[in-house]
C-alpha positions in Angstrom: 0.0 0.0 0.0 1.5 3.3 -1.2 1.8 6.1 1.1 1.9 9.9 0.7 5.2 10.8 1.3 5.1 14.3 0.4 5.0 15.7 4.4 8.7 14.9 4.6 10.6 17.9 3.6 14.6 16.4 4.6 15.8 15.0 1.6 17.7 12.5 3.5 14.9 11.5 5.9 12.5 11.0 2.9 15.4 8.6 0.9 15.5 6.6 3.8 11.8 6.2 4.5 11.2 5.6 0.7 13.8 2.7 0.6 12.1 1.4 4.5 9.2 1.3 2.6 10.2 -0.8 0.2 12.8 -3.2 1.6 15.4 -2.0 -0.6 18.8 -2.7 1.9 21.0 -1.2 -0.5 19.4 2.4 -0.7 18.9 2.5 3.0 22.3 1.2 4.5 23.9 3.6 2.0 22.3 6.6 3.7 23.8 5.5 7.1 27.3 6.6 8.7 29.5 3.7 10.0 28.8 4.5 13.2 25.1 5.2 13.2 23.5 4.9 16.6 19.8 3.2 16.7 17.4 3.1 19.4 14.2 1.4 19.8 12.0 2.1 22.5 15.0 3.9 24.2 17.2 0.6 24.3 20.6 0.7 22.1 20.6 -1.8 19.3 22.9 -3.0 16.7 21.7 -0.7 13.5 22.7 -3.3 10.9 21.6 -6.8 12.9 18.2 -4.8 13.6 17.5 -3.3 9.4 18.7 -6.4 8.1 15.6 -8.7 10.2 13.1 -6.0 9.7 13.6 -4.2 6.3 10.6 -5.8 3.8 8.6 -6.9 7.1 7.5 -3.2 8.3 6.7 -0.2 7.0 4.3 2.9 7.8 0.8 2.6 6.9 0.7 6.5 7.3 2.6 9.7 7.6 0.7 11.8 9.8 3.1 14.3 11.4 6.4 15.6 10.8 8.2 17.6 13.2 11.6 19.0 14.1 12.5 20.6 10.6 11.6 17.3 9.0 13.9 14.9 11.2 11.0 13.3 13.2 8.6 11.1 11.5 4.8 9.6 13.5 2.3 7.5 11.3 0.8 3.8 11.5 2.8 1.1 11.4 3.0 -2.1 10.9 5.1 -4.8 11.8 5.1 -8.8 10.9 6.3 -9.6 14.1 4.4 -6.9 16.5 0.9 -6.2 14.4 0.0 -2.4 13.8 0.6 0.9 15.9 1.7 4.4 16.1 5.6 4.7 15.7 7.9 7.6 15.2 11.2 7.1 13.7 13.7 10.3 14.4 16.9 10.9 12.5 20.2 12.8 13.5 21.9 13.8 10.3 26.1 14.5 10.6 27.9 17.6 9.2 29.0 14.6 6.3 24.7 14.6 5.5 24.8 10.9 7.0 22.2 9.7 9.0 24.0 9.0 12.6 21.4 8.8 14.5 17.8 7.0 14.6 15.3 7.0 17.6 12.4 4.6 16.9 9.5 3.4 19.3 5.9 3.6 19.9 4.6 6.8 19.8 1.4 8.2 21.6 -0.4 11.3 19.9 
């Protein structure tokens, strides 16, 4: 199911979501610094481990707010493993325009 993208306005954060969207590993690792730092619910993960198991088996079902000059992304979700839900993903972006940073969870709105 195709979702309007057009509410992300960082051209990095809406590469990334486009290729989370549709499993493609190549596009999305490639937008990622070595040393990216992940988060999920507040608990540290290993960012490659982590993308590789759930890239192609969730996506958003919705984009309904963007926030923080386009770095923070809420919609529906849904998972394979976990069903659907609200989730945000945020991204930190390095002075390199890598993504270095990305805060996901549940999200409440």
């Amino acid at each position: 199911m195709a979702i309007d993208l057009n509410k992300l306005t960082n051209r990095k954060v809406k590469a990334a979501i486009e290729a989370f969207q549709k499993g493609d590993e190549k596009s999305w690792f490639l937008l990622f610094a070595k040393d990216v730092v992940l988060y999920d619910d507040g608990n540290q993960m290993q960012f490659n481990n982590f993308f590789k198991k759930a890239l192609g088996k969730e996506k958003f079902t919705s984009i309904d707010k963007v926030e923080n000059n386009g770095l923070d992304v809420y919609g529906g979700f849904h998972s394979n493993q976990w069903g659907d839900f609200k989730a945000f993903f945020k991204f930190g972006i390095n002075k390199e325009g890598k993504i270095n940073l990305l805060d996901i969870g549940q999200a409440s709105y």
